[in-house]
N, C-alpha and C positions, 0 to 999 in steps of 0.2 A: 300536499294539498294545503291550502293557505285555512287560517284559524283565526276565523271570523271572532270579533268582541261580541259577548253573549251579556255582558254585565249594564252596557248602558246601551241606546237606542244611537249612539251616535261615537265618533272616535273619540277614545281617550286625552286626544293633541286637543282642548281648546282652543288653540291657537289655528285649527285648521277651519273648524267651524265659522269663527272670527272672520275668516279671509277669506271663505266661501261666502258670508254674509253680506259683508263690506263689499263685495266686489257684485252682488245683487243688489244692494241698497242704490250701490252709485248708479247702476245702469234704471233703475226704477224707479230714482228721483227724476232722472234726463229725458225718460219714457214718458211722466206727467209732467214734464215741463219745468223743473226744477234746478238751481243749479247743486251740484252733491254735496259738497263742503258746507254750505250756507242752508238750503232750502230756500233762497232766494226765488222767487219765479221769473223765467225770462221767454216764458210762451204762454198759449192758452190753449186750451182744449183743440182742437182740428185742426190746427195748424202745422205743416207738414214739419216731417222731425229733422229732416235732412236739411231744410232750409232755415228754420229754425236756430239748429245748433252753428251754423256756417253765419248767419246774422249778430248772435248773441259771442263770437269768436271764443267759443268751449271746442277743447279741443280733442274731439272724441269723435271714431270712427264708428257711423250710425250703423253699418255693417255689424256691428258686434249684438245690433237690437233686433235684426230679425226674426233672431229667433223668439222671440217674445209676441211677435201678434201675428194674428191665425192672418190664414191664407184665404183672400179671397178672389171666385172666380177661378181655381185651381193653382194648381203646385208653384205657379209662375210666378204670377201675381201676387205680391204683398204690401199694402198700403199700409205706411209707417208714419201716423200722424200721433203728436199728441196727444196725451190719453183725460178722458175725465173717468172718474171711479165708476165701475159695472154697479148697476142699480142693486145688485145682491150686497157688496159692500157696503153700498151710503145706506140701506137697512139695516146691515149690522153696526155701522159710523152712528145711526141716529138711535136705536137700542141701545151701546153701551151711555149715551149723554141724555138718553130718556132715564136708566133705572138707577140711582143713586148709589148700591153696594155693587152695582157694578161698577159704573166709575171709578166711585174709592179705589174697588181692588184695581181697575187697572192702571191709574193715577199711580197707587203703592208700589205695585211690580217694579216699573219702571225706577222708583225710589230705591229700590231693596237689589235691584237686580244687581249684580256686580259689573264693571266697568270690562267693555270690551278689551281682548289681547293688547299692550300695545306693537305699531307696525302692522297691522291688519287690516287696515281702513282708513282714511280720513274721516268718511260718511260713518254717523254712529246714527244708530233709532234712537231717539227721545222719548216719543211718547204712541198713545195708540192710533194717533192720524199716520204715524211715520209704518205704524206696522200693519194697520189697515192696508196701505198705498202696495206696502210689498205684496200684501193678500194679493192685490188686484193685479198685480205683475204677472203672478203666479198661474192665473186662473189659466192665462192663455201658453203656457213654458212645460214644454215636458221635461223632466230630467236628461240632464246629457249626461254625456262621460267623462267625467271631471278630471283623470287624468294622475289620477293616484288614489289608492285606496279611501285615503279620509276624505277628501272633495268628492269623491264618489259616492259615497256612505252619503255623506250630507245632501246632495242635491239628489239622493232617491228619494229622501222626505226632507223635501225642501220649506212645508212647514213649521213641521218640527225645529229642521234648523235652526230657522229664524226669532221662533219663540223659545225657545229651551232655555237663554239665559234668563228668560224674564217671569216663564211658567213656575219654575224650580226655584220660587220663593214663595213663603206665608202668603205674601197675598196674590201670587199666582195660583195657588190651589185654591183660593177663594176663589177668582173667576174663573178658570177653568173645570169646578166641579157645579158653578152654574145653569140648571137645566136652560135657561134660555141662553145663554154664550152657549152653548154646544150645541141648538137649535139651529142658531146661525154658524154654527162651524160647519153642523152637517151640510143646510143650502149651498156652502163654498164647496164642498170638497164634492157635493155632488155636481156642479158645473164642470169643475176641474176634473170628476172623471169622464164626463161626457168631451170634453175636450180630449181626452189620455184617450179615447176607443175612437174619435174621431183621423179621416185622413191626414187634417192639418197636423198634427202631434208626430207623421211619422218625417217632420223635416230632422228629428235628430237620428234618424237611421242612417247614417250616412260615412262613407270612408275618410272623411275630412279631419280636423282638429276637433276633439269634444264629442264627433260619432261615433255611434257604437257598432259602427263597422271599420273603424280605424282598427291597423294594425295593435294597437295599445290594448284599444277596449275589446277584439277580439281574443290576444294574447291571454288574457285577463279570464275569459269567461269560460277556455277552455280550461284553464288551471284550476278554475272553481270547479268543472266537469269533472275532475280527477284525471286531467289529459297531463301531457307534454307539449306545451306551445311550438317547440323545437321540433317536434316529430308529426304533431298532429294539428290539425286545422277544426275551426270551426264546423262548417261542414259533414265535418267527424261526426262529430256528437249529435247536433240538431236536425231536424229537418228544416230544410230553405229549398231558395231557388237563388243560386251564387248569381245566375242571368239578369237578376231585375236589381236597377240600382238601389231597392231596400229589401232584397232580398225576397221577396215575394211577401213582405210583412206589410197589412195595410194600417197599423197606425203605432200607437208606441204600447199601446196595452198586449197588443199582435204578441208583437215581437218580447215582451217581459213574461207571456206563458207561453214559449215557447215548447214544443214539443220534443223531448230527446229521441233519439232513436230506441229501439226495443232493444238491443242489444247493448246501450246502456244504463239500461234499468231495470236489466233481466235480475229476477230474483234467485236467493240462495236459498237452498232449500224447498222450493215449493211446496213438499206435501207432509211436510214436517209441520205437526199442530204443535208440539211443543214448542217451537222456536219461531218469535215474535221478526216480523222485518221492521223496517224503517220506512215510514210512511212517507219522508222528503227526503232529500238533498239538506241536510243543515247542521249544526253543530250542538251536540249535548248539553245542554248548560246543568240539567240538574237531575237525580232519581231521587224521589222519594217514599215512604211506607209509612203505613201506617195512619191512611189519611182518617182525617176529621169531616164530621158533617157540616159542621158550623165553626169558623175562629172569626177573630176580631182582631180584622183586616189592619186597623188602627194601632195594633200593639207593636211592636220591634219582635225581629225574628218568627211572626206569625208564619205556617204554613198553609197550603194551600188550603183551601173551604169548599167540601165538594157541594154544598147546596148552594150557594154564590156561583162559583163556574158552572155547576148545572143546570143552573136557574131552575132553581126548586121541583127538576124533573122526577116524576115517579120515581125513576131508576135509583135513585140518590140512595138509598140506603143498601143499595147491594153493593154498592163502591167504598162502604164506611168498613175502616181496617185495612184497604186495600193499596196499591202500589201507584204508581205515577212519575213517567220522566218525559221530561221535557226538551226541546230543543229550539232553535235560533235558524232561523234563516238568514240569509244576506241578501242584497238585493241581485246579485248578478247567480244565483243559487237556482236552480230547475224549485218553479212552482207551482205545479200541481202537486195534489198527493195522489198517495197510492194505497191501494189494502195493505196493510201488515199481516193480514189473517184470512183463510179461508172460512165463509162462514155465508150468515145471511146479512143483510140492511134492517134493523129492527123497527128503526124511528130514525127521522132525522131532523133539526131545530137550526133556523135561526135566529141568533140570540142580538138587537139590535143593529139587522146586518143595514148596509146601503141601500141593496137592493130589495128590500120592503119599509118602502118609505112609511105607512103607516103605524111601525112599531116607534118606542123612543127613541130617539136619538142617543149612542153610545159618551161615553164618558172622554174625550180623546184625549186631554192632557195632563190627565189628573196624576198625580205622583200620591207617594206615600211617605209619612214621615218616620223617619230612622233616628231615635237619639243617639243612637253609637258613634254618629255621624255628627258633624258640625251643624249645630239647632238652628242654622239659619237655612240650610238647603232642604229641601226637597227632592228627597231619592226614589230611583222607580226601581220594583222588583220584579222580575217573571213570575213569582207566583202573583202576584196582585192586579197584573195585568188580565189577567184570567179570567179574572171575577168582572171587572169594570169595564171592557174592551168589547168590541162587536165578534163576536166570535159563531162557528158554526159547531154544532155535534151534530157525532153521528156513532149512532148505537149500533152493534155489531154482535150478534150470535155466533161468536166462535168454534169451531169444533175444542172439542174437550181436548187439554184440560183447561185450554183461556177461558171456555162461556162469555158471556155478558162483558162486553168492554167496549169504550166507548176513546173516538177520536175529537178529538177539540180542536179544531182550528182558531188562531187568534190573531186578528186584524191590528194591527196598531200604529198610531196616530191618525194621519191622513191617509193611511194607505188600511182602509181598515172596512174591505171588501173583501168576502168570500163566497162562493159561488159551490153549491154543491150540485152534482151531477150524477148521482144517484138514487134511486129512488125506494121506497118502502117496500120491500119484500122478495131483494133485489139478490140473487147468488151470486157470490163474491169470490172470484179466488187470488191469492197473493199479488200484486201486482197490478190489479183491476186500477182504474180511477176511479177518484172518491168525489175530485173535485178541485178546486183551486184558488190560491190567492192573487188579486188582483191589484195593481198598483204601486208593490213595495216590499218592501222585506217585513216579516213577520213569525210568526212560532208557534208552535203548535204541541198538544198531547196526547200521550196517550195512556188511558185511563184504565185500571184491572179491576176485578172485583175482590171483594177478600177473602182469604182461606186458599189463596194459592201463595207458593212460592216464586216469586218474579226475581232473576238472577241476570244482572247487567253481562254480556260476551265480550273480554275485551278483547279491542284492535290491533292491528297491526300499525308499528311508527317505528322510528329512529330515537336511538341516544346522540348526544352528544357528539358522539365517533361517528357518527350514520351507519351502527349496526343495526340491525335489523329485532325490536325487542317487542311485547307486547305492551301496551295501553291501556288505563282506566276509559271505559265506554265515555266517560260526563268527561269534557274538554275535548273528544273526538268530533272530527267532521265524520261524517258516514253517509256513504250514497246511497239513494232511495232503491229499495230493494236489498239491503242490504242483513243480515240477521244481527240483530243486537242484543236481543233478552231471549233467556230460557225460562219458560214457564211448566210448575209444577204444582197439586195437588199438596197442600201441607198437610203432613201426615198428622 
C-alpha cells in the first residue's frame, strides 16, 4: 500500500509543484486574454477564446481550456470566451490595495518568496494580480488526475499549490493570518465549493487523459484501497454504476466521498472495548501522551494544546495527561470517517467549518515558525494545524475502559470542509459514520482521556527482502476499520 507524505501538505519534489504551477499560470494568463511569457494582452474580456488565439497567432490548442469554464445549458455546451475577473476576486483585488499592511505583506511575499524550479515554466507569478488571476481560474476547475503522484497531490489543493511558495515566507504569515485576507479566502473557496457539488465539476469524471476514470487514475485508487490493480478493479471496492459514463457520480464532490463497499471496511474486532479502530483510510503521522491544556503554539517543538483544538470545550480538562494520535489523508484515500468505538454521540462542534457561514472564518494558510529550520521559511506542523484549521469534534462515551474521548476531524487549506452526520445522543457502534471530509485531503484525531494506558498495535509490512515482519503503528497506512491501539485503565 503506497505511503502517503504526512510531513508537508504537498510533495517533497518542488520541482513538481513548480510545473504543476507553470503549466496553470500559462493556461490562465490565455483564459484572461493574456499572452504567458509576457503578460502582454492580446484580447479583452468576451471575446471568443478560439478565435482570439487563432487572430493573435499563439499557438495553443484551446481544447486544453475547457476544462476551466463551467458548462452552460448542459453537458454539451461550453462557451469559452475571454474571461474578466469573477466580482468575488476584484473584492478581494480591491481589499488587498484598500488596506496598507495588507499590501506590504503581499508586495513582501512575492520579494521574499524564493525563485520558481528552473525548467518548470516560462510563466512565473509576480505579483498579487498574477495570483488573484489564477484565483479566478480556479473558481470554475475541479482537480483532475494529474497523472503521477506529486501532480496529483498538487492539483487536489490547487490553491495551496499556487501560493505555497509565497505563503511560507515572514511576510506570507503576515497576510495569511490576516482576519480580513481569510474573510476573503473563505468567499473563494466557498464559490469554488459550490462549483466542486455542482454538475458542471463532474466534466473531470471521465476515462480520458487527466480523468479519474482513466485506467491510470483508476489503477491508482484502488492501491490506495489496499487492492491489487492487476487483480482487482475499481468496482471492487466502491460503489458505482460502471453503465453511466461518470459512473453514476453527479459532480466531482460525488465521486471524492465516495462510498466503499461494507466489506471493505468491515471492522476487527467489533465488540472488543479495549481495542480502539481507525476512524479513516490514512497514514499515521504521529501518537502522543501526555497532553497539555495550553502550549504556546509559537515556540519550536511545541505539542499539541488541547484547549486550542478544543476550542476551549468543557471537556478539555478530562483530556489533560491523556493520549492522542494522529493521522494524514491523501486525496485519493476513502473519506468519510467511521466510529472507532462502541459507545454514545455526547456532543458534537463545529469549529470554523464552511458550512456555518456565520462562525469566523478558519485560519487557511497560516504556517508556524521553526528555528531549527532555516529562519527564512515558514514551516507547517500537524500538531498546529489542529488548533488554527476549520476542524469538526465529536465527543464519544465509550464503553469502559476508553470513556470520554473525542474525534477531531481537520480541514486544511481550501479543502477545509467537514460535514458531521451524527447527531447528539446518537448509539454508535464500531464502524458506524461519523461524518466526512469534503473537498481534499486532510487529517484527523483522535483524542483519550487521562488515567488510561493507550498502547499503539503494530502492523503488518515487509523488510527489505519482502519478508513479512511487523511495523511501528506512526508511518503505517491503516484501513478504516482497522484495530490500532489497546486501551487500558492505569493501574
Amino acid at each position: 500500500m503506497p505511503q502517503t507524505t504526512v510531513s508537508r501538505w504537498l510533495p517533497k519534489d518542488r520541482a513538481a509543484v513548480d510545473r504543476f504551477v507553470g503549466r496553470y499560470f500559462e493556461r490562465s494568463r490565455l483564459i484572461h486574454g493574456r499572452i504567458p511569457k509576457t503578460g502582454a494582452r492580446f484580447a479583452e474580456a468576451g471575446e471568443k477564446l478560439e478565435t482570439a488565439l487563432n487572430r493573435s497567432g499563439i499557438d495553443f490548442d484551446p481544447r486544453q481550456l475547457r476544462c476551466h469554464y463551467r458548462v452552460v445549458g448542459g453537458d454539451r455546451q461550453i462557451v469559452c470566451t475571454i474571461r474578466n475577473l469573477d466580482d468575488i476576486v476584484l473584492d478581494f483585488l480591491d481589499f488587498i490595495e484598500k488596506e496598507p499592511v495588507v499590501r506590504d505583506a503581499f508586495n513582501a511575499m512575492f520579494e521574499q518568496a524564493p525563485p520558481p524550479t528552473p525548467g518548470t515554466g516560462e510563466a512565473e507569478i509576480k505579483d498579487y494580480r498574477d495570483l488573484l488571476e489564477m484565483f479566478d481560474t480556479i473558481l470554475t476547475t475541479a482537480p483532475s488526475h494529474g497523472g503521477d503522484s506529486a501532480s496529483e497531490m498538487a492539483a487536489s489543493v490547487p490553491f495551496y499549490a499556487v501560493i505555497s511558495r509565497f505563503c511560507n515566507t515572514p511576510a506570507g504569515y503576515v497576510a495569511f493570518t490576516h482576519p480580513g485576507v481569510n474573510k476573503k479566502l473563505y468567499r473563494l473557496f466557498m464559490k469554488w465549493n459550490e462549483f466542486l457539488t455542482s454538475p458542471a465539476s463532474k466534466r473531470v469524471i471521465h476515462d480520458g487523459v487527466g480523468g479519474w476514470l482513466s485506467a491510470e487514475a483508476l489503477s491508482e485508487i484502488v492501491e490506495y484501497a489496499g487492492g491489487d490493480p492487476t487483480q482487482q478493479s475499481f468496482e471492487h471496492f466502491y460503489i458505482c454504476d460502471t453503465s453511466d459514463p461518470h459512473y453514476g457520480y453527479k459532480s466531482y464532490d460525488d465521486f471524492f466521498v465516495r462510498e466503499l463497499k461494507a466489506v471493505h471496511r468491515a471492522v476487527v474486532h467489533p465488540d472488543d472495548p479495549a481495542i480502539v479502530n481507525s476512524a479513516c483510510s490514512s497514514t499515521v503521522d504521529r501518537f502522543y501522551q501526555d497532553l497539555k491544556k495550553t502550549e504556546r503554539f509559537w515556540l519550536k517543538n511545541t505539542p499539541y494544546s488541547l484547549n486550542h483544538m478544543l476550542a476551549g470545550d468543557e471537556f478539555v480538562d478530562q483530556f489533560v495527561g491523556g493520549s492522542l494520535i494522529q493521522a494524514m489523508l491523501a486525496s485519493l484515500d476513502y473519506h468519510r470517517w467511521r466510529s472507532p468505538v462502541n459507545g454514545t454521540v455526547v456532543k458534537t462542534r463545529l469549529i470554523a467549518g464552511m458550512n456555518h457561514p456565520n462562525q469566523p472564518p478558519p485560519t487557511y494558510f497560516a504556517g508556524r515558525w521553526d528555528d531549527e529550520l532555516d529562519p527564512d521559511v515558514i514551516t507547517r506542523s500537524q500538531d498546529f494545524v489542529t488548533a488554527i484549521s476549520s476542524r469538526a469534534l465529536i465527543f464519544i462515551q465509550a464503553e469502559e475502559p476508553v470513556g470520554l474521548m473525542c474525534f477531531v476531524g481537520v480541514g486544511l487549506c481550501e479543502v477545509s470542509t467537514c460535514e458531521i452526520t451524527v447527531r447528539e445522543g446518537q448509539k454508535l457502534k464500531k464502524g458506524d459514520q461519523l461524518g466526512m471530509f469534503h473537498f481534499g485531503g486532510s487529517t484527523h484525531c483522535l483524542v483519550f482521556r487521562g488515567g488510561l494506558t493507550v498502547t499503539p498495535i503494530p502492523q503488518p509490512g515487509k523488510d527489505d527482502d519482502g519478508n513479512a515482519i511487523e511495523v511501528p503503528l506512526v508511518g503505517s497506512k491503516v484501513r478504516v476499520g482497522k484495530d490500532i491501539l489497546t486501551v487500558a485503565k492505569t493501574a
